[in-house]
C-alpha positions in Angstrom: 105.0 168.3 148.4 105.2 165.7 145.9 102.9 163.7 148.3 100.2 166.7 148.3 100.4 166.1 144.3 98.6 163.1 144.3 96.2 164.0 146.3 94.9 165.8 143.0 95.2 162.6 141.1 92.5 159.4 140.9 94.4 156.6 142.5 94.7 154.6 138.9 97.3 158.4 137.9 98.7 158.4 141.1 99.6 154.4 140.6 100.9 155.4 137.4 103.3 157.9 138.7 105.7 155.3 139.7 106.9 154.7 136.3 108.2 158.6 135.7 111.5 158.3 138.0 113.1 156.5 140.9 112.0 159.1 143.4 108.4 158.5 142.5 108.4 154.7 142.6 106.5 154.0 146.0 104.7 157.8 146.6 101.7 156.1 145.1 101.5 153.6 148.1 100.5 157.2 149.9 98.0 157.8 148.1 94.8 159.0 150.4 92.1 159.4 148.3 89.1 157.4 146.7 90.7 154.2 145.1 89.1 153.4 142.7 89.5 150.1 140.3 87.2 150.8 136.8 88.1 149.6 133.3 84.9 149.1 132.4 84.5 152.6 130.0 88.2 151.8 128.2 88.5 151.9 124.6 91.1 149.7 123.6 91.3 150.4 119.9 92.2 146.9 118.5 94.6 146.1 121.0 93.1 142.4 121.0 94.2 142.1 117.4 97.2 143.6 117.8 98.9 143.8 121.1 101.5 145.8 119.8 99.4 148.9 119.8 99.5 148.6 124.0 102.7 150.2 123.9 101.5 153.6 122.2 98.6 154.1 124.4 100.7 153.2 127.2 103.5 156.0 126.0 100.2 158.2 125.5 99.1 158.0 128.4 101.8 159.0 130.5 102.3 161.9 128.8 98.7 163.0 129.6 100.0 162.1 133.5 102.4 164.6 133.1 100.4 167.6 132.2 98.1 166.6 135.3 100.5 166.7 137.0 102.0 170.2 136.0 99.0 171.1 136.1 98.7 169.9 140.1 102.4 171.4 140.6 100.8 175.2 139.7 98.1 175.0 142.2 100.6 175.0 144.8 102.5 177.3 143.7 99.9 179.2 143.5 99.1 179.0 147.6 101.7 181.3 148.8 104.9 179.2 148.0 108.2 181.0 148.2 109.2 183.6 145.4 112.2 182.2 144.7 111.0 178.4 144.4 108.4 179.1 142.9 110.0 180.7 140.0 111.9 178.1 139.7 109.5 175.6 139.7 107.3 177.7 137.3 109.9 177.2 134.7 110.0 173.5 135.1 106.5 172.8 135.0 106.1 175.1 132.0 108.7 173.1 130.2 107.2 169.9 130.9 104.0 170.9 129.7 105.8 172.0 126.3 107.7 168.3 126.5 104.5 166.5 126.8 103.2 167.8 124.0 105.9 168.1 121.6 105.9 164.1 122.5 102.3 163.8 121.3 103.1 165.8 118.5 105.9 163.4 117.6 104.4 159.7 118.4 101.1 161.4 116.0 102.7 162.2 113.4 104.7 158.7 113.3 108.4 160.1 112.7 111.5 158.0 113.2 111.4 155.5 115.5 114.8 156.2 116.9 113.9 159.8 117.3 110.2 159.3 119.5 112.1 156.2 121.7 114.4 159.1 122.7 111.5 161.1 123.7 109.6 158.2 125.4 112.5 157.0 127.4 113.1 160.6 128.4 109.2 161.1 130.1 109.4 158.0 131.6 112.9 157.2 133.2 114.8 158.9 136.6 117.4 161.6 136.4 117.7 164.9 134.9 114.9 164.2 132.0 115.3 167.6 130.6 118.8 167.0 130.1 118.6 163.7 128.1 116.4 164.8 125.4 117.5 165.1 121.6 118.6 168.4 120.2 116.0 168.2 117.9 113.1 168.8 120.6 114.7 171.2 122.9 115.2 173.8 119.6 111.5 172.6 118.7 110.8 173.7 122.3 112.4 176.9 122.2 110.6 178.1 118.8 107.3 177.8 120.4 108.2 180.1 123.1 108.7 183.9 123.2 112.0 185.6 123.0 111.9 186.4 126.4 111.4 183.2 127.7 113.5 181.4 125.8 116.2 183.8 127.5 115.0 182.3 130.7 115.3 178.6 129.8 119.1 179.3 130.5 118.4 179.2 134.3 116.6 175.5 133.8 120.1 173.2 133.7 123.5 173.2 132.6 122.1 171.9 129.2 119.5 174.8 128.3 122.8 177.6 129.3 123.0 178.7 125.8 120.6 177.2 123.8 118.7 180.2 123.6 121.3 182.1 121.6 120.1 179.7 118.7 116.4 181.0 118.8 114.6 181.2 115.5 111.6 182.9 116.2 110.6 186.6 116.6 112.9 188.7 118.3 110.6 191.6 119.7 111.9 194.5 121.5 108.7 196.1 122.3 109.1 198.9 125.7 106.5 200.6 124.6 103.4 200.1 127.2 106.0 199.9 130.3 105.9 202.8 132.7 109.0 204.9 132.0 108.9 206.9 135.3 108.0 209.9 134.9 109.2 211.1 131.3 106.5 213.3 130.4 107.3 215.6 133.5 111.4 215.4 133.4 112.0 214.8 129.4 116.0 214.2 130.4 115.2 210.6 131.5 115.0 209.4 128.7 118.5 209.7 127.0 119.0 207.0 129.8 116.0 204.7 129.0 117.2 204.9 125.8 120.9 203.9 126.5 119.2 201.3 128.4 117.5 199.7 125.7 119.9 199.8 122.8 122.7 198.2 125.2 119.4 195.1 125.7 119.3 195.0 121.8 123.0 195.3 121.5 123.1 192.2 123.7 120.9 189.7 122.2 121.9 190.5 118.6 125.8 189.7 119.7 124.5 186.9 121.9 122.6 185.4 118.8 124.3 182.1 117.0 121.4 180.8 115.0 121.3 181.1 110.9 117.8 182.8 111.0 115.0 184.3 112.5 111.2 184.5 112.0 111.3 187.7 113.0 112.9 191.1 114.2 110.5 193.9 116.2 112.2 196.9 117.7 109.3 199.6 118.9 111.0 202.6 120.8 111.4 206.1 120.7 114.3 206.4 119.2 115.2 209.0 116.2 118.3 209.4 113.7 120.7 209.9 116.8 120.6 205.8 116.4 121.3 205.5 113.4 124.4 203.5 113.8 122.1 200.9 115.8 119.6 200.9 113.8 121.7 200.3 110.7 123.2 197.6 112.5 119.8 196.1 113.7 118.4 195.9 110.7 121.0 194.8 108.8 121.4 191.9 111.7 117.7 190.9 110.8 118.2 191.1 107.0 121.6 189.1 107.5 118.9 186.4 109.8 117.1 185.8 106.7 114.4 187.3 108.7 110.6 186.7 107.6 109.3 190.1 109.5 110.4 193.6 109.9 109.6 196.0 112.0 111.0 199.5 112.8 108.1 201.5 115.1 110.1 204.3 116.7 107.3 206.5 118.0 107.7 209.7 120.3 106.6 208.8 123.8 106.4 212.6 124.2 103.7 213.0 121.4 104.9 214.7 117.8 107.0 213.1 114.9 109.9 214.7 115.4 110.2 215.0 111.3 113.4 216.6 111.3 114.7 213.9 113.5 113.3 210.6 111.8 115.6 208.0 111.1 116.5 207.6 107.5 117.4 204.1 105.6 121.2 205.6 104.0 122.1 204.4 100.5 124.8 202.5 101.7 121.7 200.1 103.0 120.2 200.2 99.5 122.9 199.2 97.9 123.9 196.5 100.5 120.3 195.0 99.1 121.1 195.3 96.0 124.2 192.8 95.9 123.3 188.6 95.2 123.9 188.6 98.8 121.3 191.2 100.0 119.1 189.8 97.2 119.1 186.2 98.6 118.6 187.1 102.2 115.5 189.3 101.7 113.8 187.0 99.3 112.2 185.3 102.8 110.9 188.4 104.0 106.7 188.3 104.3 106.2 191.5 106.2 107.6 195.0 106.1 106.7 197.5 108.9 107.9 201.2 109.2 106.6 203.7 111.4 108.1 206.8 111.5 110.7 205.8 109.6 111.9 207.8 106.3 111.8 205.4 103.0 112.1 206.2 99.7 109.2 204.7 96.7 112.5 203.7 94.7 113.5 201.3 98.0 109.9 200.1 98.5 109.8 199.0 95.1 113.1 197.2 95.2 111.8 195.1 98.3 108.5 194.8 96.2 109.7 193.6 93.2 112.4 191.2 94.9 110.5 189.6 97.8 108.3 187.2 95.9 106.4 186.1 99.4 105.6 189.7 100.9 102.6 190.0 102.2 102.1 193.0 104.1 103.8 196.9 103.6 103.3 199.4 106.2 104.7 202.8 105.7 104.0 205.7 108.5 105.6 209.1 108.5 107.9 209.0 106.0 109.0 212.7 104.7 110.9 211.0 101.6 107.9 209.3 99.9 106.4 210.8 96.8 105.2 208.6 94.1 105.3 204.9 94.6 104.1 202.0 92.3 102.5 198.4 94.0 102.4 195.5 92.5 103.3 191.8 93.5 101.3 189.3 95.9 100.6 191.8 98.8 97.6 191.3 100.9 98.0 194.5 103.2 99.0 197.6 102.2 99.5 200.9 104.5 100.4 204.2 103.2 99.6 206.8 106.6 100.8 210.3 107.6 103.2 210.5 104.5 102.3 214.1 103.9 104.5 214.9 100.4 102.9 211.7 98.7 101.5 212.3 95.2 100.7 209.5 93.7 100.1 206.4 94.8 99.3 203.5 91.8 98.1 199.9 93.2 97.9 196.7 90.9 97.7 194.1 93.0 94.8 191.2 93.0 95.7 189.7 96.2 95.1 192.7 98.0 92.8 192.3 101.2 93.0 195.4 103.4 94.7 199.0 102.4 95.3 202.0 104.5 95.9 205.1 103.1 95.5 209.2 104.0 94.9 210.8 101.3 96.2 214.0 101.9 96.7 215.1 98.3 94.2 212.9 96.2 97.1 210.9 94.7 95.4 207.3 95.2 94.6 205.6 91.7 93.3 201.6 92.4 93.7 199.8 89.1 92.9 196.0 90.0 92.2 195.0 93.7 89.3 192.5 93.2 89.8 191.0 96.8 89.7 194.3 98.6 87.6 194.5 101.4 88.9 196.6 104.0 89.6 199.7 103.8 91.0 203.2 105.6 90.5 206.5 104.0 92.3 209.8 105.8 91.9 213.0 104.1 92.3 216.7 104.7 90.4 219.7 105.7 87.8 220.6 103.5 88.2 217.7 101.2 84.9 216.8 99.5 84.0 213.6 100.4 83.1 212.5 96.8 86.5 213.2 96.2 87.7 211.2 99.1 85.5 208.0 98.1 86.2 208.2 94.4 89.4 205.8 94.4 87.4 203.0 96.4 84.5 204.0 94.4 84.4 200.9 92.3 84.9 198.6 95.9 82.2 200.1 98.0 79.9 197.2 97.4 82.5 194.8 98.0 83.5 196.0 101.5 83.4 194.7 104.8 84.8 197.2 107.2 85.6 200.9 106.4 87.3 203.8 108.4 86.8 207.1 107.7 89.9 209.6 109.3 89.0 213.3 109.0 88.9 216.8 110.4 85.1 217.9 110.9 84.9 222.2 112.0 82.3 224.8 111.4 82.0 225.7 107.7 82.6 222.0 106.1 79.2 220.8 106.8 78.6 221.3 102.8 82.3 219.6 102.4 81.4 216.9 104.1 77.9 216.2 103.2 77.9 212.5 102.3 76.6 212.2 98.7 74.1 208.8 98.1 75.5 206.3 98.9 74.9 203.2 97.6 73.5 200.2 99.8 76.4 198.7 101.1 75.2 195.5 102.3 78.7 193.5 102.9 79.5 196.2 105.4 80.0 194.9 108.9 82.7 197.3 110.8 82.6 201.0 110.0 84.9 203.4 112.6 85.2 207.3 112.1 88.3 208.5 113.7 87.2 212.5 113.9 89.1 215.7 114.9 86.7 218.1 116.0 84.6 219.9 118.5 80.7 221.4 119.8 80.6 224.0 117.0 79.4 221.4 114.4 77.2 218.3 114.7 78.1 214.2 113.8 74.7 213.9 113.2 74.9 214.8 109.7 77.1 212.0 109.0 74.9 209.2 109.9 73.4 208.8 106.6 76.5 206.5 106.0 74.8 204.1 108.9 71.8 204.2 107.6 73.1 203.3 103.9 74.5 200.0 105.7 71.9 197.6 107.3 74.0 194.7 108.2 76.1 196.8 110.4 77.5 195.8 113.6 80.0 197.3 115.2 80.2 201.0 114.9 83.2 203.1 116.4 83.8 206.7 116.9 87.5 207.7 117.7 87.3 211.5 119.0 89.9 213.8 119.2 87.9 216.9 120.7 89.8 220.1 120.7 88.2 222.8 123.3 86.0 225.4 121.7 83.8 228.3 123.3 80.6 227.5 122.3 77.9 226.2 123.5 74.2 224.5 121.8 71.5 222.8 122.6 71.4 218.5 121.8 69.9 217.5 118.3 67.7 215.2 117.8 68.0 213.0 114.4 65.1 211.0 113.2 66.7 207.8 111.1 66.0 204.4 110.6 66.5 201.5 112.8 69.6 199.5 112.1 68.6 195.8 113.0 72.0 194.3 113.3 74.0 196.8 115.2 75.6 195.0 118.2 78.4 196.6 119.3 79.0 200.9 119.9 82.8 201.7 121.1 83.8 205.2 121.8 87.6 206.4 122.4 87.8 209.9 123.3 84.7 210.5 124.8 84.2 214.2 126.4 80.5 213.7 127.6 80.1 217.2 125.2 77.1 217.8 123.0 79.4 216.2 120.2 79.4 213.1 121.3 76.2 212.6 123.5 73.7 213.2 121.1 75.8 210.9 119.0 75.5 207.9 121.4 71.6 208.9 122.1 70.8 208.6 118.5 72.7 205.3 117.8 70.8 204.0 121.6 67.7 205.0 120.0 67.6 203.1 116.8 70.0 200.2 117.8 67.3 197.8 118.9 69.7 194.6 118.8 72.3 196.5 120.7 74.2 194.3 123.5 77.6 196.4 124.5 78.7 199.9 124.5 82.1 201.5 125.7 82.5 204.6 126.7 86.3 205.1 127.0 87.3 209.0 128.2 91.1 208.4 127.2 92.9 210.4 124.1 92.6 208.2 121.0 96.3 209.0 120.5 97.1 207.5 124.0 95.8 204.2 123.5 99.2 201.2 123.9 101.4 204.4 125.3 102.0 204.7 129.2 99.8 208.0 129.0 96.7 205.9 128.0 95.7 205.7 132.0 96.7 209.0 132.9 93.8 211.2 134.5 93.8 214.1 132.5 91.9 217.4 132.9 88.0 216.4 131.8 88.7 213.1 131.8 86.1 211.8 135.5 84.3 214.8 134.4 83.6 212.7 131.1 83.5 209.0 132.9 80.6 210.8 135.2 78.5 211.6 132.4 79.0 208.7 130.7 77.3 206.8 133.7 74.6 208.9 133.7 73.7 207.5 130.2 72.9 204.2 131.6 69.6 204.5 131.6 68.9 205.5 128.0 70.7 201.9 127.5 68.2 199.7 125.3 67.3 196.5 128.2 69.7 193.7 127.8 72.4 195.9 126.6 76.0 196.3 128.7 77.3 199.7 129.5 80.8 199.5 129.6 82.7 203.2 131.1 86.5 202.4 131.3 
């Protein structure tokens, strides 16, 4: 095998390859391709003036042999080797590759002599190389990989057993997208999946010896049943000096389960609240919690005490009523709290927001860097009402999305008044619950209001309604820059076809649109692939639009 590597290599590498251990001393002499002997196209790099330099480029180069050579190593594997070796193999080559370049990384950036000879005489001697390097680079090693895989390295050697245990990077727990067999027909399997999964978490937070982590994910549909281990999670990660936070416990059934949400308990709050609490979540950057029931009064505690947090996502919390933000945050989400009131934002680092406004309660005082935004609001709403918080940013903004429920008898609710030219815009997505009794067409004057458009998306959530009418036909401008046209949800319906016609009409520049017939709300669950009544009835008409497609344009039907 080792001989079939260098058949990959020029014969100067393969010569080279002598110098990594004893076993490959005399392969080279094997060697049965072109040899080659030319030096001519060297740069040398003022090794005449100073012959001391020949030792770094020699160091260099042998490190770049040892990517080629990894790189040989998974071309093999990929010819039908044995499972079992070649998983084993995989692992080894992987961390070689990671070796070679934390040694680059180190003989750049000139650190301690002592420190980089280690590493050298590691790449370049016999015996169990892995095994002889510092401390220092296998924990730089492990950082860079996932959690996952750093559980793996345990199988490398003897050395890398338990090194993982001190990994500082993010711990995710993310089981989301797998396929949990058959759930959504037999809703008892999943007290066991569940089980499952807390006992995995369990694990690796017991298993876990290092002082601190970059981060700590947990996505699962799990409610206030957990609360024990979720209290213990998150006080593990807050313990971790953690810099991210994540709670997502989504139902994989569908629903929110609000009388079953998990709740933070004021023991937790005040745990926070002693010098201890206070020093450990001064490091936190991020804060994530979906589904999850918060309090304002504790999202202002981590706001005014984490000096460094960036971003604040809050979904579904049946707890949060007024709330007050301030501080350096860059990314703000308030979504599906239904009994918010008010909502007061001071804060001039602020980049992107997301917020449904489901009772008008959103009053922007200072956000001079804003330029993405999400607006949600309910029924009936009029959309001057909607738009006047962001009122004063519209000319500033770059992407907008626009969440709403569009039936028969809000046309005149949802008339879009004049809107300004809004020439900054680039991204705008509607994400639209409604069906054939009304027409989107009406709402285009917001495309037209914004000429350096281009992407547009429509997210559709069509609910079945009786009634039938012929297509509409909108005359509008052209819109120059429009590249891009996604749809989610697509029902091949008079809703959304005369939609699509009118944007292939005036989208001259166009290049790709997708057609995707899956539920918006199904999109990163298992149930996103699922075959649902309508749904090749809908990928059948969305072929048939193919040839309305401008020429040079991609139709893309998922």
């Amino acid at each position: 095998m080792l001989v079939s590597v260098l058949s990959f290599l020029t014969m100067r590498d393969a010569a080279v390859t002598s110098l990594l251990s004893h076993r490959w001393r005399n392969l080279w002499e094997y060697f049965t391709s072109i040899l080659t002997f030319d030096r001519a196209k060297e740069k040398w790099g003022g090794v005449d003036k100073n012959p001391m330099l020949l030792e770094g480029l020699r160091s260099k180069y042998i490190v770049n042999l040892t990517y080629l050579i990894s790189l040989s190593a998974k071309y093999l594997m990929k010819r039908k080797m044995q499972t079992s070796l070649a998983s084993k193999i995989q692992h080894i080559v992987n961390l070689t590759y990671l070796i070679s370049l934390r040694a680059k990384y180190l003989m750049k950036r000139k650190v301690q002599t002592s420190l980089a000879h280690k590493v050298q005489k590691c790449t370049t001697t016999g015996g169990d190389r892995i095994s002889q390097l510092p401390d220092e680079v296998l924990a730089s090693i492990v950082f860079f990989l996932t959690m996952r895989d750093a559980a793996v390295t345990s199988l490398v050697s003897h050395r890398w057993q338990h090194l993982w245990e001190y990994f500082t990077g993010i711990l995710t727990f993310d089981r989301t997208k797998e396929k949990w067999g058959g759930v959504e027909e037999n809703p008892m399997l999943l007290d066991g999946l569940r089980s499952k999964y807390v006992s995995w978490v369990n694990q690796v937070c017991n298993s876990h010896k290092g002082p601190m982590i970059d981060g700590f994910v947990v996505r699962y549909d799990l409610d206030i049943e957990f609360s024990m281990h979720l209290d213990k999670w998150v006080d593990f990660a807050i313990g971790k000096k953690t810099k991210r936070l994540e709670l997502v416990l989504q139902s994989f059934l569908g629903g929110h389960r609000a009388s079953k949400r998990y709740t933070f308990s004021d023991k937790f709050f005040d745990r926070i609240k002693t010098p201890l609490g206070l020093s450990n979540i001064k490091y936190l950057r991020s804060l994530c919690f979906r589904i999850v029931n918060i309090t304002g009064e504790l999202i202002e505690h981590f706001l005014s005490h984490c000096p460094v947090l960036e971003q604040l996502c809050v979904q579904g919390s049946e707890l949060l009523v007024d709330l007050k933000v301030t501080g350096s945050l860059k990314h703000l989400e308030i979504y599906q709290c239904f009994r918010v009131e008010k909502v007061e934002i001071c804060a001039p680092d602020l980049v992107s927001l997301v917020f449904s406004n489901y009772r008008a309660g959103l009053h922007i005082k200072y956000a001079p860097k804003l330029v993405d935004t999400f607006i949600g609001w309910t029924l009936g709403a009029p959309i001057s009402s909607v738009v006047s918080p962001v009122s004063s940013y519209l000319l500033q903004l770059e992407t907008l999305t626009l969440d709403f429920v569009f039936s028969m008898g809000d046309s005149q609710a949802y008339t879009f008044f004049p809107f300004p030219k809004l020439y900054k815009l680039r991204n705008l997505t509607w994400k639209v619950v409604t069906n054939d009794s009304v027409s989107l067409l009406g709402l285009t004057s917001l495309i037209e209001a914004s000429p350096s458009l281009q992407k547009f998306s429509l997210e559709l959530s069509w609910s079945d309604h009786e009634f039938e009418r012929e297509l509409e036909k909108a005359i509008g401008c052209p819109h120059p820059c429009l590249q891009v046209v996604e749809v989610v949800g697509f029902v091949g319906r008079t809703i959304d076809v005369e939609l699509v016609m009118y944007l292939l009409e005036h989208a001259g520049k166009l290049e790709r649109i997708v057609l995707n017939p899956a539920f918006p709300w199904t999109i990163g669950t298992p149930l996103e692939f699922i075959e649902f009544k309508g749904t090749k009835a809908a990928r059948e008409c969305a072929l048939q639009l193919k040839a309305s497609v401008p020429r040079g344009a991609e139709l893309v039907v998922l």
